[in-house]
TORKOL-4160 file (C-alpha; in steps of 0.2 Angstrom, whole numbers, padded with zeros to 4 digits, m for minus):
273
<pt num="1" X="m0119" Y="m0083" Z="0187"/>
<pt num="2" X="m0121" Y="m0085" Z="0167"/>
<pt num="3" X="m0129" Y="m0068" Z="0160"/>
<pt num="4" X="m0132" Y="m0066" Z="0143"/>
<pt num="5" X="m0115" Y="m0079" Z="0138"/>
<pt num="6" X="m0104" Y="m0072" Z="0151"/>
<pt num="7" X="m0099" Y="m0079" Z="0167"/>
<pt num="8" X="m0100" Y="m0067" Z="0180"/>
<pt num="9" X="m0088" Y="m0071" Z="0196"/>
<pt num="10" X="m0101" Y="m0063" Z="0209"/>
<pt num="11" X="m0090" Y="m0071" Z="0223"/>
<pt num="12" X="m0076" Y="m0060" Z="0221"/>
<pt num="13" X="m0077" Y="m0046" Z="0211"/>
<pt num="14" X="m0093" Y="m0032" Z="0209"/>
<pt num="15" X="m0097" Y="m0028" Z="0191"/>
<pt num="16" X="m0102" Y="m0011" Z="0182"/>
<pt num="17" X="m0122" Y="m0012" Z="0176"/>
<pt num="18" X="m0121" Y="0005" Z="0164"/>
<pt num="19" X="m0138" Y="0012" Z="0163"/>
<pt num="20" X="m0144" Y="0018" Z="0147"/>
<pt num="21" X="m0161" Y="0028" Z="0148"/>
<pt num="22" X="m0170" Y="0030" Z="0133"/>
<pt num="23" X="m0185" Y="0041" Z="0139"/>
<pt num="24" X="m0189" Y="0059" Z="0136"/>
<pt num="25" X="m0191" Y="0062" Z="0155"/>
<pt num="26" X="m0176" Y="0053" Z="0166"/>
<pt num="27" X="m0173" Y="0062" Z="0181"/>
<pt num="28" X="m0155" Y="0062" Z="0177"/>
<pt num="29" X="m0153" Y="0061" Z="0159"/>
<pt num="30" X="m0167" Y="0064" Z="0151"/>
<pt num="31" X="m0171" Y="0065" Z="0134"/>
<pt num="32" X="m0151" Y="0064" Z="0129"/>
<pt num="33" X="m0151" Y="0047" Z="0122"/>
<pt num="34" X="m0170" Y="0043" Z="0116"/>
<pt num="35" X="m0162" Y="0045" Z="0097"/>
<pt num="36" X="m0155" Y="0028" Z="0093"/>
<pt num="37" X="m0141" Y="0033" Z="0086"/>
<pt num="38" X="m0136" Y="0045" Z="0101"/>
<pt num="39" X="m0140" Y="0027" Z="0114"/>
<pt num="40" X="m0129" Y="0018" Z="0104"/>
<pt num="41" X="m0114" Y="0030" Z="0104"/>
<pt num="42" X="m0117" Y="0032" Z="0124"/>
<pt num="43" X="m0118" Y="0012" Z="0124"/>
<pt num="44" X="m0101" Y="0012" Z="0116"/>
<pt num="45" X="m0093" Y="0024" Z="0127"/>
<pt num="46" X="m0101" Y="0016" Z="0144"/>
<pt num="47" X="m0093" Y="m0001" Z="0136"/>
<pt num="48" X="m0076" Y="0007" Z="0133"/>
<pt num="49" X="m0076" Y="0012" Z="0149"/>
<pt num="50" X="m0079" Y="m0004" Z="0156"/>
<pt num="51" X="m0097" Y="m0009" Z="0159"/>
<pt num="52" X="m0101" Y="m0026" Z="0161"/>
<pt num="53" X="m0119" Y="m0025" Z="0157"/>
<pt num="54" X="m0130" Y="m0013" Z="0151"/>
<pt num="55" X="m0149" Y="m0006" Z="0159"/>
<pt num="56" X="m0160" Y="m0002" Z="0146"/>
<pt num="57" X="m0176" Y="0009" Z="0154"/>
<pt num="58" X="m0189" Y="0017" Z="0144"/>
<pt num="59" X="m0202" Y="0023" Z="0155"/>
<pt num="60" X="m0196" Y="0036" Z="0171"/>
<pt num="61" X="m0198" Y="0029" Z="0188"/>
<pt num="62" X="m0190" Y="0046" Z="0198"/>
<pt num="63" X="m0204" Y="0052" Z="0211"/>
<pt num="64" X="m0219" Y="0058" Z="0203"/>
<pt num="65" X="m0216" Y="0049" Z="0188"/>
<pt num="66" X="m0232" Y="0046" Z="0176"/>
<pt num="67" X="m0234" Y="0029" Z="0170"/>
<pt num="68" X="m0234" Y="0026" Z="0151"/>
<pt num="69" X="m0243" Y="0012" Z="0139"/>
<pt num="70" X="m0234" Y="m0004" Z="0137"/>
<pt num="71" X="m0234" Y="m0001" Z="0119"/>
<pt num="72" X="m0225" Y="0015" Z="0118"/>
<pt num="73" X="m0213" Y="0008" Z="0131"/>
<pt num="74" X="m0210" Y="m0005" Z="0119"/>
<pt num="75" X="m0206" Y="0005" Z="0106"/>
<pt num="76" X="m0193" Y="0015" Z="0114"/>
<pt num="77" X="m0184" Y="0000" Z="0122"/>
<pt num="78" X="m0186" Y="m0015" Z="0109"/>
<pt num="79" X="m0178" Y="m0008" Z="0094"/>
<pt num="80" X="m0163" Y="m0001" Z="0105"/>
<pt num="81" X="m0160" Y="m0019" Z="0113"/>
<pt num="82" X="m0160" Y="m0026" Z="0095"/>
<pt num="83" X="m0147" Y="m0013" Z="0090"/>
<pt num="84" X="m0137" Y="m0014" Z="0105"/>
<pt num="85" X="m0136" Y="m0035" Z="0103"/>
<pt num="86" X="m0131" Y="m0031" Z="0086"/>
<pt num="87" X="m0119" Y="m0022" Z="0087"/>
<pt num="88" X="m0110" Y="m0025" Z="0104"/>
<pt num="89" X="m0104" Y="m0041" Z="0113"/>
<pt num="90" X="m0110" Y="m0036" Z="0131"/>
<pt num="91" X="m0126" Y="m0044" Z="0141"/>
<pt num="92" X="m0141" Y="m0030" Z="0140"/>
<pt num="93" X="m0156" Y="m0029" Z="0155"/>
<pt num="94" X="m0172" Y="m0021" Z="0152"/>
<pt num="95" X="m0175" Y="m0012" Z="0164"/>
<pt num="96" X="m0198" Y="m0015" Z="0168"/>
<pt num="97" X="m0208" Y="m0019" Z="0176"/>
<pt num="98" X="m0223" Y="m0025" Z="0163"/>
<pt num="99" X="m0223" Y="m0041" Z="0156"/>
<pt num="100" X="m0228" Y="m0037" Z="0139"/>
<pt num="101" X="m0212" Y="m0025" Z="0138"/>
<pt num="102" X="m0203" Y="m0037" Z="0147"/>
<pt num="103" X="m0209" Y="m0052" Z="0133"/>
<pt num="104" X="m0207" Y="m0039" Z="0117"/>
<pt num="105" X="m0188" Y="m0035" Z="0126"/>
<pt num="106" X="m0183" Y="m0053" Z="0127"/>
<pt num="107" X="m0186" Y="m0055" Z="0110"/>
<pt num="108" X="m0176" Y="m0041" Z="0105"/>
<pt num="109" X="m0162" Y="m0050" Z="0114"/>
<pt num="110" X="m0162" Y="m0044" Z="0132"/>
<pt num="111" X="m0153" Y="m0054" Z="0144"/>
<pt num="112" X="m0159" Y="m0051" Z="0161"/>
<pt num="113" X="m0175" Y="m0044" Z="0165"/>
<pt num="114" X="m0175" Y="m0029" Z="0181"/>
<pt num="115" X="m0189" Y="m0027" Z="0188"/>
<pt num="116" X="m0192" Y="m0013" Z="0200"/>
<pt num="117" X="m0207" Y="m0023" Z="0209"/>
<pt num="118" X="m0199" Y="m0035" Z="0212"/>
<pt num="119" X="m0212" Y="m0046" Z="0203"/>
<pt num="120" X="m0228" Y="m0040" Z="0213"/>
<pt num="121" X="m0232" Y="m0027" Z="0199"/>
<pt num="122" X="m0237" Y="m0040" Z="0187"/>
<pt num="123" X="m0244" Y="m0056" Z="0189"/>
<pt num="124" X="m0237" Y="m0059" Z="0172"/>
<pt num="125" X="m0218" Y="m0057" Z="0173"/>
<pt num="126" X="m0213" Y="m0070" Z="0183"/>
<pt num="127" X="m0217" Y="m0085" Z="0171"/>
<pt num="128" X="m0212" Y="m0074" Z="0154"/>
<pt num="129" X="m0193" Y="m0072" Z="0165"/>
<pt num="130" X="m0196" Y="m0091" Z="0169"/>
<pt num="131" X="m0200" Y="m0097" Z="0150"/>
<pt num="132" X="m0185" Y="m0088" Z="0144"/>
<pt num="133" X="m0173" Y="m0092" Z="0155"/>
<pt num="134" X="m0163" Y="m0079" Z="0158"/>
<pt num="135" X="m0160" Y="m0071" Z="0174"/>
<pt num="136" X="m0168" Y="m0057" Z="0185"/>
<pt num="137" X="m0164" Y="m0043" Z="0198"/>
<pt num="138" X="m0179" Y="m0043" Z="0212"/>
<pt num="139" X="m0181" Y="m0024" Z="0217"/>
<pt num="140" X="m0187" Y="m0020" Z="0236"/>
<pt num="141" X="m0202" Y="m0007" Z="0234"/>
<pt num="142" X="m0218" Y="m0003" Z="0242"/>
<pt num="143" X="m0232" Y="0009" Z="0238"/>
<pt num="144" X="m0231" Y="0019" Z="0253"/>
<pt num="145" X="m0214" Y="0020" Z="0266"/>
<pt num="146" X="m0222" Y="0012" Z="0281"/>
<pt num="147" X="m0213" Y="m0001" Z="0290"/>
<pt num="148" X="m0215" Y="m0010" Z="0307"/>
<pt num="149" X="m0197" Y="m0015" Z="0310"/>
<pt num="150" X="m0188" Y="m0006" Z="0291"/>
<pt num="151" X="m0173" Y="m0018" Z="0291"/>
<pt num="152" X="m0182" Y="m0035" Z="0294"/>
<pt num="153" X="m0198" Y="m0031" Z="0284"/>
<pt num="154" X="m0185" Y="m0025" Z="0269"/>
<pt num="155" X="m0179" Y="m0043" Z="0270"/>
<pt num="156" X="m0197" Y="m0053" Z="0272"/>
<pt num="157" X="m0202" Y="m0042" Z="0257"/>
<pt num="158" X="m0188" Y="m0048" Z="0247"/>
<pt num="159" X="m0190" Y="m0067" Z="0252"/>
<pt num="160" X="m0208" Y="m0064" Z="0244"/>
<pt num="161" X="m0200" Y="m0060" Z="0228"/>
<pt num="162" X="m0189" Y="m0074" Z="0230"/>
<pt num="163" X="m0203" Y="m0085" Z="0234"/>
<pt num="164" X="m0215" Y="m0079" Z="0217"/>
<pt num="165" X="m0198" Y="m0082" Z="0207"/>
<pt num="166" X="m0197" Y="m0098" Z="0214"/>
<pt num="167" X="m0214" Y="m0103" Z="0210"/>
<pt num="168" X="m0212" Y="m0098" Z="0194"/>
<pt num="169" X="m0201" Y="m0108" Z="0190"/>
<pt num="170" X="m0184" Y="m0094" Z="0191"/>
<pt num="171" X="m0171" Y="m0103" Z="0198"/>
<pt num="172" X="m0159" Y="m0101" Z="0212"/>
<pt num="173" X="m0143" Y="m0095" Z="0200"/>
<pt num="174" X="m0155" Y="m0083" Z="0192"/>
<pt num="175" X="m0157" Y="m0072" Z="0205"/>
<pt num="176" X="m0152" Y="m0052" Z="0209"/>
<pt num="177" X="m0161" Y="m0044" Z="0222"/>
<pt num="178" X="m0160" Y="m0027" Z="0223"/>
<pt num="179" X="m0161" Y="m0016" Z="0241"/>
<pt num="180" X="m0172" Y="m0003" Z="0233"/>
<pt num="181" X="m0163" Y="0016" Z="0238"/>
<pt num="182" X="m0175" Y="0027" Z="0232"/>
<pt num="183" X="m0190" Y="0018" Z="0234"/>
<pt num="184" X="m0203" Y="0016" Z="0244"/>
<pt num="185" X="m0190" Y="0024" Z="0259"/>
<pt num="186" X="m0188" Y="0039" Z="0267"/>
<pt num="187" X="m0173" Y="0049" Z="0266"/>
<pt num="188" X="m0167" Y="0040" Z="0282"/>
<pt num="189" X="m0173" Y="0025" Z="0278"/>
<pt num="190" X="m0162" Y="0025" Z="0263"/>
<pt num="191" X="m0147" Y="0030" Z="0273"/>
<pt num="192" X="m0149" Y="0016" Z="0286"/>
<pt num="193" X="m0154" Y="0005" Z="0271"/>
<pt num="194" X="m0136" Y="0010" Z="0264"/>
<pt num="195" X="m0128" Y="0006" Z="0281"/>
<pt num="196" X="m0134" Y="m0012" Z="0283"/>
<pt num="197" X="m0130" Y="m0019" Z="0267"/>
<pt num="198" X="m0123" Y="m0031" Z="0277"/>
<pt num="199" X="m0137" Y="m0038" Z="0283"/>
<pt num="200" X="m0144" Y="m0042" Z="0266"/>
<pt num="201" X="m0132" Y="m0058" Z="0265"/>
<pt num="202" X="m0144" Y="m0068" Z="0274"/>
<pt num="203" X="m0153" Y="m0069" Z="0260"/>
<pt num="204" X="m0139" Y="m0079" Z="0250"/>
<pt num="205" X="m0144" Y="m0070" Z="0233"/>
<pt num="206" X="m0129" Y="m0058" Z="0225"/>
<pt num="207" X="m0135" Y="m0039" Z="0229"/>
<pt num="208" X="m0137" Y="m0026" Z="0216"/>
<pt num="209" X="m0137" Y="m0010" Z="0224"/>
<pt num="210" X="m0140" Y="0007" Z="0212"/>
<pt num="211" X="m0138" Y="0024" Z="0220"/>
<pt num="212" X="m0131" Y="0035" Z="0206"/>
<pt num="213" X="m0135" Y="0051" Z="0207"/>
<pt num="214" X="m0151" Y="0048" Z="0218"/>
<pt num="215" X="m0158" Y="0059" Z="0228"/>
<pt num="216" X="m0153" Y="0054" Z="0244"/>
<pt num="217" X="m0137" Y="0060" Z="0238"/>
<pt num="218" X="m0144" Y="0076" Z="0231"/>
<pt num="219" X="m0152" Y="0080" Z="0248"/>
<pt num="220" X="m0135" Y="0074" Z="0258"/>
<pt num="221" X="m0125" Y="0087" Z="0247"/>
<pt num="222" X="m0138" Y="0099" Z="0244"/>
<pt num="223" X="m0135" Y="0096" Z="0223"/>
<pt num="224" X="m0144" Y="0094" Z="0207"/>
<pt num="225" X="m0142" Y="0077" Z="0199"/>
<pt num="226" X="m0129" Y="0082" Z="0187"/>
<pt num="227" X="m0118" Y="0087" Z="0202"/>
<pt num="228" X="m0118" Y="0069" Z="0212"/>
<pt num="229" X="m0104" Y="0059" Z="0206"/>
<pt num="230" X="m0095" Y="0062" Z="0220"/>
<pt num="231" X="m0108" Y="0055" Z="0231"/>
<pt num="232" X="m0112" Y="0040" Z="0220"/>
<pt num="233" X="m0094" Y="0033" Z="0221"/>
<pt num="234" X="m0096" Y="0035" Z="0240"/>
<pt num="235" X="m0113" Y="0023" Z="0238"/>
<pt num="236" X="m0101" Y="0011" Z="0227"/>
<pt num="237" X="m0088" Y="0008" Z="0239"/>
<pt num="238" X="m0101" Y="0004" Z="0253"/>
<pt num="239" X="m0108" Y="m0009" Z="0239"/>
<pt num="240" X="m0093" Y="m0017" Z="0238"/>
<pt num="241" X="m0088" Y="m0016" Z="0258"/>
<pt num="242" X="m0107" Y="m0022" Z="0260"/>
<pt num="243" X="m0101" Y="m0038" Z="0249"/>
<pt num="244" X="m0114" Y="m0032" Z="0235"/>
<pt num="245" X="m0110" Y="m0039" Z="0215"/>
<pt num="246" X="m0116" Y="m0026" Z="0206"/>
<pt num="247" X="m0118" Y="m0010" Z="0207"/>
<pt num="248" X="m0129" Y="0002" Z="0193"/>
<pt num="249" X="m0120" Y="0019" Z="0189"/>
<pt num="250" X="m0123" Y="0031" Z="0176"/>
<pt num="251" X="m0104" Y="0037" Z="0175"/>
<pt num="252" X="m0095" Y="0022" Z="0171"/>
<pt num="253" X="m0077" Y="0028" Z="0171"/>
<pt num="254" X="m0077" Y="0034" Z="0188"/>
<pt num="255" X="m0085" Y="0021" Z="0197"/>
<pt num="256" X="m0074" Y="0008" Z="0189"/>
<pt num="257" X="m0058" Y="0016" Z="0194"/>
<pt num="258" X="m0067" Y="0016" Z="0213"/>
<pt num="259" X="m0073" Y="m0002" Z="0210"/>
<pt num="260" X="m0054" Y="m0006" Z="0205"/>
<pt num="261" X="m0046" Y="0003" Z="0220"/>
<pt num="262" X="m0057" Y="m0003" Z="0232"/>
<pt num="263" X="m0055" Y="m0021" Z="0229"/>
<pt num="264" X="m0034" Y="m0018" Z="0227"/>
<pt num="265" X="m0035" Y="m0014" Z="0245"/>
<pt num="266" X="m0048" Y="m0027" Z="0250"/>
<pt num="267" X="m0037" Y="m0040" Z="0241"/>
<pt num="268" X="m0023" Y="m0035" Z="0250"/>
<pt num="269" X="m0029" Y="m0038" Z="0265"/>
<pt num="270" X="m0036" Y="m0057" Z="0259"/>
<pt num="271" X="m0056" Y="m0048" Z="0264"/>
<pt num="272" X="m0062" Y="m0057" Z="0246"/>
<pt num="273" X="m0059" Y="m0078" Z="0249"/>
């Protein structure tokens, strides 16, 4: 998969997405890198430490979250993007849902466009991703956690997404999809979610899974956000046994040292072909 001028070897290897939140109001970091200056610095440092792409959000999707204009979403993501392109040699993804931020983001040089609807939000966004040609990640979401068989209808929602990209004109090497932990799931559903990531291979699309500090962890350990990193690397090694390509962390060190580790031993014992 080409992303942003970099090949990325989704076959055998799971790469490192760094998320970079430049909103006031982030469940997890909030308000620490909405000064440019300070997004850039912690961009640096997540690429130092080995990210291979970085998540640029600028409106808060945690529970509860109020939704803000697509203007002043704009202005907090675009001008960081720019920057960020300017400055570094790494593939960046805007991280919306709008297709007037998504548009306004590309310009500014995004990448990839990650879209937590899965491209049901907006009518929109599909054909802005299609007439850039750039690549997207399809998240799994619904309004309310109501499921007649969860598994099975988590896949038929996906192949919908597929099927808008498709009909868009997105091709088939342009596509992530995304399990959705967190979203539109109960606290059990997240965990079984998180136990058959297996069964997401069916779909034939590379799998992005992001857990970092969620709260499916914070209600498993019974801890704040700042306190789950423990737990995340947990969540990235099941990516990687559940064959996904990328996983979407805040602490970028850490879970690259488990990425590494776990596929040393995986290697070993010929599990990547």
């Amino acid at each position: 998969m080409q992303i942003g001028g970099k090949t990325f070897d989704i076959g055998h290897r799971t790469y490192i997405m760094g998320i970079l939140n430049v909103t006031p109001d982030s469940f997890s970091d909030g308000g620490r890198f909405q000064n440019e200056d300070e997004a850039l610095r912690h961009a640096q440092k997540m690429i130092e430490n080995g990210a291979d792409i970085l998540d640029v959000g600028g409106e808060s999707t945690r529970p509860g979250y109020v939704r803000i204009s697509e203007e002043e979403e704009i202005a907090r993501v675009a001008p960081v993007i720019g920057s960020l392109k300017e400055h570094f040699d790494v593939p960046v993804s805007v991280d919306t849902y709008k297709s007037e931020v998504a548009r306004a983001a590309l310009e500014a040089g995004a990448d990839l466009v990650n879209d937590i609807w899965g491209l049901k939000y907006d009518g929109r966004m599909a054909g802005v991703i299609a007439e850039a040609g750039v690549p997207c990640c399809l998240m799994h979401n619904r309004e309310k956690a109501e499921y007649t068989d969860f598994i099975p209808d988590v896949l038929g929602d996906l192949r919908e997404s597929v099927k808008l990209a498709k009909a868009a004109g997105i091709s088939e090497e342009q596509i992530i999809l995304d399990p959705g932990i967190g979203f539109g799931k109960t606290y059990e559903m997240n965990l079984e979610m998180l136990k058959n990531l297996k069964e997401l291979e069916c779909l034939g699309y590379p799998i992005l899974l992001g857990v970092s500090r969620k709260s499916v962890i914070g209600l498993t350990l019974e801890l704040p956000a700042d306190q789950r990193e423990e737990g995340t690397l947990v969540t990235t090694v099941l990516g990687i046994l559940g064959g996904c390509s990328f996983v979407r962390v805040h602490d970028v060190e850490k879970n690259l040292r488990a990425v590494k580790m776990t596929e040393a031993i995986l290697r070993e014992h010929n599990v990547f072909k």
